[in-house]
N, C-alpha and C positions, 0 to 999 in steps of 0.2 A: 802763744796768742797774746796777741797786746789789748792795753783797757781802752784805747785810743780806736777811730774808723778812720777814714780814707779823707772825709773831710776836716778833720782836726789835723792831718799830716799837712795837709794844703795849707791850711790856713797859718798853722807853723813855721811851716816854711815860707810862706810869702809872708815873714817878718821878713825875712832876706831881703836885699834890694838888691836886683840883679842888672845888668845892661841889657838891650835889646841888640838885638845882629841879625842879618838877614842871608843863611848860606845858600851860596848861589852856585851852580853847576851847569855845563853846556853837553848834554848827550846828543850825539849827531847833529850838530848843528841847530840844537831847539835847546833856549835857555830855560831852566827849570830853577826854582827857590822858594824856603819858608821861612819864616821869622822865626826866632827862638831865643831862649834868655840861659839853656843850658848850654854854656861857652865857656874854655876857662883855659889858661896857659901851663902847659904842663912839665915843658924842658927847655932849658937855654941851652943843652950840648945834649943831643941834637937840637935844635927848634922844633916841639912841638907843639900840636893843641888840642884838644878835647872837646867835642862837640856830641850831644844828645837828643838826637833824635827820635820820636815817637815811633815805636812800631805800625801805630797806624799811618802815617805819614806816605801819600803817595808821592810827592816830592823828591825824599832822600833818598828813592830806589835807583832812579835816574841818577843823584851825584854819584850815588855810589855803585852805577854802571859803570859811568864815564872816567869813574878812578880820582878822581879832581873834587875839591871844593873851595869856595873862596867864603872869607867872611866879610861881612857889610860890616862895621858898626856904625849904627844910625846916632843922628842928630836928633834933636828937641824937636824943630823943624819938622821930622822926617814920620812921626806919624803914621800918615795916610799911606808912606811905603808899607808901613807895616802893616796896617789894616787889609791892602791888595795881597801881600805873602802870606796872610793869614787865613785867607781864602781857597779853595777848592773848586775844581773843574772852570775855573778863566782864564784866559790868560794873558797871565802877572804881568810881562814885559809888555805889554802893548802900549801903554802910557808911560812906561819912562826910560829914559835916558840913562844909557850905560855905554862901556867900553869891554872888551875881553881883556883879561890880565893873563898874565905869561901863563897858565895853565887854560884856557881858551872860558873859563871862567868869569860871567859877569860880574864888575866893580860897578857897583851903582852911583852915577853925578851924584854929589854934595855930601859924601859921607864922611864920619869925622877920620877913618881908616879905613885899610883892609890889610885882610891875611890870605893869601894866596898859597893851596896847600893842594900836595900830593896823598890822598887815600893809603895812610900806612898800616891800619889795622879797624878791626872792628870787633865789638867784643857784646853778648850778650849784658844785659842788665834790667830785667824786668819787664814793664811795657813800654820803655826806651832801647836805643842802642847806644853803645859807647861809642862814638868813632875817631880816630885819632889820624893827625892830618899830619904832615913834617910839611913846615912851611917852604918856600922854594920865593915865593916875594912877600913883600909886605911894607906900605906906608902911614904915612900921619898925612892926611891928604887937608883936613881944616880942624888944626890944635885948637882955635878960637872958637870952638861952636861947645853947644849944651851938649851933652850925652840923652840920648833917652833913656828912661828907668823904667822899671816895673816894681812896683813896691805896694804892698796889700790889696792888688789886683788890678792896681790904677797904675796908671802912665805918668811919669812926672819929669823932672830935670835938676838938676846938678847945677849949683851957677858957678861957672869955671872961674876961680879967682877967688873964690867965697871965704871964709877963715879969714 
């Protein structure tokens, strides 16, 4: 038993400052996605990545039907995409602008990348899931933009070039 509760682990943890990304997935033909800031690169032989999604999450069910996920990572700009993936029974795609990337996987306009991945594993971890992707594409689509951040519960940005 620990002297610590559920909200001093949060709070701990979000000294972290994490990136925002938006995983996105196409089950039959209906794109599905949620924002999330548990993202993280896991192997350069093979390419993999490591993405965390909540068990309550009705989103990830669907990526991880369709076998496929792609990741968004968003701009400073990009916000209110993330405000809409953060959202529940709407739907997400209707207002914006995308493409399918080689796994039939929405790439969302204006993002500063994407990781375009094949479902290689999934793995229990509490009231998340592990899931581990082996990528199959992936670009730098605009190096010159802000990152969005997540840092003590707020939204913030990175000024590229800073130092």
């Amino acid at each position: 038993m620990s002297d610590w509760d559920g909200r001093t682990f949060r709070n701990t943890m979000g000294q972290f400052c994490t990136g925002v990304v938006i995983a996105t997935g196409n089950l039959r033909g209906e794109p599905a996605g949620f924002a999330a800031q548990s993202f993280v690169s896991l192997s350069l032989d093979p390419p993999l990545v490591g993405l965390c999604p909540g068990k309550s999450s009705s989103s990830w069910p669907k990526l991880r039907d369709s076998g496929r996920f792609c990741i968004n990572v968003l701009a400073s700009d990009q916000k209110a995409i993330c405000d809409i993936m953060a959202r529940t029974g709407i739907d997400k795609f209707a207002a914006l602008n995308w493409r399918a990337g080689k796994t039939g996987s929405p790439i969302l306009d204006g993002v500063i990348a994407y990781i375009d991945c094949e479902l290689e594993a999934e793995h229990d971890a509490g009231d998340h899931t592990i899931a581990i992707g082996r990528v199959v594409d992936l670009a730098v689509c605009a190096p010159e933009k802000e990152p969005l951040l997540f840092f003590q519960g707020k939204y913030g940005s990175f000024e590229v070039g800073g130092f």
